[in-house]
Every structure is written in C-alpha cells, then in structure tokens.
N, C-alpha and C positions, 0 to 999 in steps of 0.2 A: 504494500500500500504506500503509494506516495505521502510527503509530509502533509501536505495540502488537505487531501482528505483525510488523513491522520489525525490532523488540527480540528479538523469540521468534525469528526466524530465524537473526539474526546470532550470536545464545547458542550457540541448536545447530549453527549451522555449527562456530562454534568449538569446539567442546566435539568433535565427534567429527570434524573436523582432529586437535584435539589428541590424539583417543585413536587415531587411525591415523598421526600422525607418530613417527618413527622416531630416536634420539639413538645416540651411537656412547660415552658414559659410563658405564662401569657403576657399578651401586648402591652405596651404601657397604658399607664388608667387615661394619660391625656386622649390618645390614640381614641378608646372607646367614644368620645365625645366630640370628636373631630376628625367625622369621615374624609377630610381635605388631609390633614397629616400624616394620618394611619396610609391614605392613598399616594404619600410624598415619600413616607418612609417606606412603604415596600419596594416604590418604582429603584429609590434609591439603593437600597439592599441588593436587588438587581443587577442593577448595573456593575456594582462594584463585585459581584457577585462573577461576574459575567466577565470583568477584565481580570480578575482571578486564573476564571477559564484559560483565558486565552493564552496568560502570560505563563501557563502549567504546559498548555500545547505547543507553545517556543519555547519554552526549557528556559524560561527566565523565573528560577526556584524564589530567588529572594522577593521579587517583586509579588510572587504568586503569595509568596506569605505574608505580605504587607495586606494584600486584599482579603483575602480569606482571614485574617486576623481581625479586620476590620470587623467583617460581617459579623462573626462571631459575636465580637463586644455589642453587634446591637441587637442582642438575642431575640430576633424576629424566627421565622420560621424556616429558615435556612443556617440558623443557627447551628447547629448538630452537624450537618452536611459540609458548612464551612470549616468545623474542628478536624474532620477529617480530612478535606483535604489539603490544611495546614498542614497536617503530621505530616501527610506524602508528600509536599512540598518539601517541607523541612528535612526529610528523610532521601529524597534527592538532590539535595544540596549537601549532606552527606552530615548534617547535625540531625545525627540519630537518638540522641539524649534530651533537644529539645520536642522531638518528633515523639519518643513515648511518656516525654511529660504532658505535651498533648493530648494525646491519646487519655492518657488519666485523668485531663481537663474534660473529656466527652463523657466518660463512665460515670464521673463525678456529677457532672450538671445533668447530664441525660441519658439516664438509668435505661429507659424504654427506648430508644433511640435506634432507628432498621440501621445502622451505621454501623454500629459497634460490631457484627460478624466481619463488616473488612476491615475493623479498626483490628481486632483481634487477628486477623491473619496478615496485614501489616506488619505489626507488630512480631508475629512470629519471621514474618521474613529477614526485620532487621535482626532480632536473634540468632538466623542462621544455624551455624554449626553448634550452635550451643544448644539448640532446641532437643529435646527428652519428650517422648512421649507421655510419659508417668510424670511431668511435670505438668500435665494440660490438660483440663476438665472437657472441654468442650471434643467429640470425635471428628467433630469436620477438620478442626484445627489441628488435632493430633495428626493428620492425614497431611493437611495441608505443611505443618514441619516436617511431615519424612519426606514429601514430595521436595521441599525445599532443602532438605539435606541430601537427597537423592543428585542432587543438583550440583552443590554445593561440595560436597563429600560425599562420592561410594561408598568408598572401605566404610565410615562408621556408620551410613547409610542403613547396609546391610544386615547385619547382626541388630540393630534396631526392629528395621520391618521383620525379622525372622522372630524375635520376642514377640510384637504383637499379634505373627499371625500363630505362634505357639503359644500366649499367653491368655492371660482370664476379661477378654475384649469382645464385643459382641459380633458375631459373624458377621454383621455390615461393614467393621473398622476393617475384620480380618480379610474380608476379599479385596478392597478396596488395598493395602497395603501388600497382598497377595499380587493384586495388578501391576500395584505401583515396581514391584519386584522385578516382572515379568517383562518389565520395560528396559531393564539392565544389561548390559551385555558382561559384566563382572562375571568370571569364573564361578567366585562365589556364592553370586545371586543365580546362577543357574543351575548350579550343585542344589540349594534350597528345593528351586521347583522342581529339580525332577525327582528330589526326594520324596517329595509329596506327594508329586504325580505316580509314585511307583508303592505309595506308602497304603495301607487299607482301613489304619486305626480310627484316622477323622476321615470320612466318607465325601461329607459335601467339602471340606477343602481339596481333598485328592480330584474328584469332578473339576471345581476351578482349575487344578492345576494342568490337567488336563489339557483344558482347554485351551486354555494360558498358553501351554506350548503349542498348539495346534495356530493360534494368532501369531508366533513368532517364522513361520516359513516352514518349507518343505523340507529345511535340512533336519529338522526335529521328527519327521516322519518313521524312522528306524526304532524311535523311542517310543514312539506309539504303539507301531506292532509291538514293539516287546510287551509293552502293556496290555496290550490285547490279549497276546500270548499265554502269559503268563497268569492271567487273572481268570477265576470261575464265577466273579459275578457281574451277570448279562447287565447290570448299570452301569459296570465300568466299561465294558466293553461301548456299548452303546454311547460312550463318551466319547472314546476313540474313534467315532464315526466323527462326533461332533469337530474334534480337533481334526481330522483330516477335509470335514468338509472346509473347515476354515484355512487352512493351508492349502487346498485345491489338489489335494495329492487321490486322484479317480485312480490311478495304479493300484494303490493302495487298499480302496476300498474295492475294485474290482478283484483280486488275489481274494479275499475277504468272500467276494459274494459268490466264489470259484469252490470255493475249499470248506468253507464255515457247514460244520454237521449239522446245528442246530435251524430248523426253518423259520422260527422268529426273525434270531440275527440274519440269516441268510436273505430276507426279504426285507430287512430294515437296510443291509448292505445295497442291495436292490433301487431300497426306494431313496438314498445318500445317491446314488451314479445318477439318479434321476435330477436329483435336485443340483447337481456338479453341471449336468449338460452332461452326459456320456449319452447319446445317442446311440454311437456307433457300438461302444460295447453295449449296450441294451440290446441293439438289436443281436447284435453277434449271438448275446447270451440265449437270446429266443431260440433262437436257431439252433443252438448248439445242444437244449437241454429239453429232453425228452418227460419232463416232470411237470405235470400241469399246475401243480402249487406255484413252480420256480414263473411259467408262463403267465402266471395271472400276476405274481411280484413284478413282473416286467412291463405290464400293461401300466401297471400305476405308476411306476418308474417312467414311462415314454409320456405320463400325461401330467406330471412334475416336470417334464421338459419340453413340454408341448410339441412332442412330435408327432403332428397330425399325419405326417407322410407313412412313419413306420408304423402306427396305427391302421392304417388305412390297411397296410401291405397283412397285417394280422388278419384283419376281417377277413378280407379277401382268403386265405386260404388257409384258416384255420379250420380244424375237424371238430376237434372237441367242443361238445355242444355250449358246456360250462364257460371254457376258454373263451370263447366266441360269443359268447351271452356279454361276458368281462368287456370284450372289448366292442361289443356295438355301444355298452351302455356307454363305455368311457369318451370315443367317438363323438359325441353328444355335449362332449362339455372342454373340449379342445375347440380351437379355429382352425381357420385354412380351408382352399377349396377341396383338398384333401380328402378331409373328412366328408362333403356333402356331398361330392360324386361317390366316394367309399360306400355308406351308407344307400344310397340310390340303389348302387349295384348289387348289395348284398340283398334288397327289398326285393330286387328284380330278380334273383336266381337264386332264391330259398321257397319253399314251399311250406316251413312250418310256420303255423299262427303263432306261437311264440315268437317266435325270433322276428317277424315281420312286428310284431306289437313292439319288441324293444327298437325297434328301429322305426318305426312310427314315434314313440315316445323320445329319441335320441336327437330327431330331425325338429322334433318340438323342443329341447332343447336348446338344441344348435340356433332356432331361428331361421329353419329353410324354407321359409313359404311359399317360393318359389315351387321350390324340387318336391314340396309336401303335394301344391297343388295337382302337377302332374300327375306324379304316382298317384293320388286319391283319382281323377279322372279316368283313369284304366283299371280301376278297383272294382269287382266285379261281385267279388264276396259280401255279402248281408253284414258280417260280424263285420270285417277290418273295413269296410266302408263307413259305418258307426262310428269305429274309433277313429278314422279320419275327420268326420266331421266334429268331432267331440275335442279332438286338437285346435281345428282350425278356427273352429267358433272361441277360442281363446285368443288368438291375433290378428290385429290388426296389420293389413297391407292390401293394398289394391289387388294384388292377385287374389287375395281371400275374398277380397270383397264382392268382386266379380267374379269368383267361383259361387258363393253363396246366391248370387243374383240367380246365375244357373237354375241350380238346383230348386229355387222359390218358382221359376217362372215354366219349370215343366207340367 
C-alpha cells in the first residue's frame, strides 16, 4: 500500500474509532446550558483530534502527542481514544515509559473504556521479550505476547508456547499458541508439533497438530502417512485426510483409497480425491474396481468435483442397477450439458419404470425443461406420463408453458 493511502486509512480508522468510542465523563455543566459551546467545543475537539490523525500518518510522533494530549485534557468524548493514541504516539517516538504511564492514565480515568484491549496489547508489545504468559490475566493478550515474542525471540518463544499448550490453559489459548507454533520454522518448534501430532494422550491437541502440519506443505506428507500408519483410531486417521487435503498431496490420499481395508476410511479416502479435484484418479479408480461399495464412493467423489463429464460416462454404461440408480440421482445435482444429454439418453434406452422415474426426478433437478418437455411428449405410458406432468407443473418456463397449453387445448 502506498503512503498516501496508508495516510487516508489510518485518519479514518481513527476518526471513526474515535467517534464510536465511549468515555464514562460527563460534559461540563456550562456545556448543558449552552447548546452554542457544547457545539464549539466538540467541533473543536475534532479538529485537533483530526491533526492528531494526521501528524501519526506522517510519523511526526511528537506533534501527534501535542494533539492527542490536548484532547485528552478536554475530556469530551474522545477522550479515552485520544489517551491511547498518545501512548502509541509516545511509544513510536521511542519514550516507552511515558507511553505506559499513559496507558495507566486510561485505566485510571476510564475503567469501561472499548480502548483498553489495545491499550493492553500495546503495552505488551512494548514489553516485548520480557512478556511471561503466567504474568497476564487477560488470554487474548497472553496470545498476543507469544505472538510478539515469536517475533521478537524464537529460542524463548518456544518453550513458552510449549508450556501453555502443555499447561492448565483453556483449549482456546492452547490451539491458538498451538498455531502460533506451527508458524515457526525452528527445529524446535517442529520437534513440538510433531510430537503431538504423533502423541494419542491429548486427543483434540494431537487433531490440531495434525492439521497444523498438513497447513505447512507437502514436505510434511511422509509424516502423515506414518501417522496414519501407525494409528488404530479411525479419528486420527480421518485427520490425516484433513492435513493432506490441506497440503494438496491427492498421491497420498489416492495410495490410501488403493490399499485402506477398512470401507468407511476407504470411501472417506474416496470422497478427500473428490474434494482435491482428482478426477482423473476417480475415474481410473471406477474402472479399475470391480466393488460396487468402492463404485458408489466414487460417484460422490466425481460430484464433490463436479465432474459432470465422468458422470455422465457412468450412467451410460453402468450395469449395476444400484450403481446406476447412485449415479442418475447424483446427475441431477451436478451442471454441464453433460449431464442433461447423459440423463436424456439413459431415459431413452432403459425400459425400467424405476430408473426412468429417477431420471425424471434428476432432470427436475437439474432444471431441464427443455429436455423434460421433449421426452414427456413421446411419453406414451399412463404412469411416467403423470409423473411428467406432476414435474412440470412445478416450473416455470415457456416451454412448460406451452406444453401445458397443449395438453389443456386437446
């Protein structure tokens, strides 16, 4: 971002902060009695309020303190707003001791004040390396000094976030410091996660961890399978789905939907290639596997990847009635002209009333009122003639419409 709008942003951040922050002072008693000064002294407030802004947006620290000092003292209702952003004036002109006596001037006058959450993370920032999480009440702020010491210093970083995601802190700090972890490229901190990640004692941090590595790239994907490997419970495995989908390693979970005993996992594998884009092994998989469970896992895979084309190719010359039942319905709730000639044709060269209904009702889906109308015009059966009109009378479009004329005006 250039300075320019750099400048323009930070003005109007401030400015309407200021005009939605809240002060617990009321106005002075003249004020109440004299709508004309109460309306001089806000314009006034304002303004200096406003050169404040600007001289913060050009890095002119001391001046910004001159104005935000001001406003302060005339504890109107930007009051509270102006004390903080005195401290961070004062605190980037590099007097950090007048910056958290400020700070203590806010907490002091304006107890209630929506301020004080970034007065307090301010403040942790200028403490820096000294920040202790066991020294900090609030958990946003504990977060926010390891994030700042993550920064600031690794090495003591580490062993930090490794206490609180081992320590007696609420599973929100612990993931959140668990992330912040996951961000490191430190020997250290990756030693941590993949302890975790491999560990089975805490459950929902091992999941995190997981995943954690799955976010870091595909070089982490070895560690996965091991975990996969290695583990008998289908939640952890099912994580490993997760960190692969997030690392995009379809290798990985294809091996997985090749080999895996179990047809749960085998079809969760399935429905991950789906959600990945694997098309190509999707389809392969079809082909290759003579198991109508594995065949229907692949249909919902192809319709998590909206593969209306390999869809279409299933209809068409699948046997199994089941199988084929799976994929007219699925057909239906995919795009592409694909599907709507697919469908057509399956209508056209099937004879059972089943299948001709699922594919009446797939086409009603789809939105074919086109291709519906048709085939219902060469519809010759009493039953699927019914169920055509029983469709069609639910859509609107000119072709329905003037089909419906038809049939009224026989």
């Amino acid at each position: 971002m250039n300075r320019t709008l750099f400048s323009l942003f930070l003005i109007l951040t401030l400015m309407t902060a200021g005009l939605a922050a809240t002060t617990q002072t009321a106005a002075p008693a003249s004020n109440l009695f004299d709508p004309q000064a109460g309306s001089k002294a806000s314009t006034h407030e304002d303004e200096v309020y406003q050169n404040g802004s600007e001289d913060l947006s050009d890095g002119d620290y001391d001046e910004a303190v001159k104005n935000f000092a001001e406003v302060a003292n005339m504890r109107g209702r930007k009051a509270d707003a102006a004390l903080y952003w005195e401290a961070y004036a004062l605190k980037m002109a590099g007097n950090t001791a007048q910056a958290q006596a400020t700070i203590g001037q806010l907490r002091r006058t304006y107890p209630q004040s929506k301020w004080l959450k970034d007065a307090g993370a301010l403040e942790i920032e200028m403490k820096g390396a000294a920040a202790n999480p066991d020294n900090i009440s609030d958990e946003e702020l504990k977060l926010l000094a390891l994030q700042s010491l993550m920064n600031s210093d690794p090495e003591k970083a580490v062993p930090l976030l490794d206490k609180v995601i081992h320590g007696n802190y609420s599973p929100r700090l612990k993931d959140k410091a668990l992330f912040v972890l996951s961000q490191s490229n430190s020997d250290q901190a990756q030693k941590i996660l993949l302890s975790l990640a491999k560990a089975n004692n805490e459950p929902e941090l091992q999941k995190k961890a997981i995943r954690y590595i799955g976010m870091s790239g595909r070089r982490n994907s070895p560690i996965l399978k091991e975990i996969y490997n290695n583990t008998t419970d289908p939640n952890i495995k099912k994580e490993c789905f997760q960190g692969w989908l997030m690392s995009g390693d379809k290798d990985a979970v294809l091996a997985v939907a090749r080999t895996e005993k179990s047809p749960e996992l085998r079809k969760d594998a399935i429905r991950y290639l789906g959600m990945m884009g694997g098309r190509n092994e999707l389809r392969e998989m079809y082909k290759s596997s003579p198991d109508p469970g594995t065949r229907e896992a692949v249909i919902q895979g192809m319709l998590m990847s909206g593969d209306s084309q390999g869809l279409a190719e299933i209809a068409n010359t699948e046997k199994d009635p089941n199988v084929l039942e799976k994929a007219v319905n699925t057909l239906g709730m995919v795009g592409g002209q694909d599907s709507l000639a697919a469908l057509t044709n399956i209508y056209s060269s099937h004879n059972e009333l089943e299948i001709k209904k699922r594919v009446i009702n797939a086409l009603f889906l789809r939105g074919g009122a086109k291709e519906m109308v048709a085939l219902a015009r060469k519809e010759t059966n009493p039953e699927l003639k019914k169920a055509w009109i029983q469709k069609l009378s639910l859509m609107n479009s000119p072709e329905v419409t003037e089909y419906m004329m038809e049939i009224l005006n026989k």
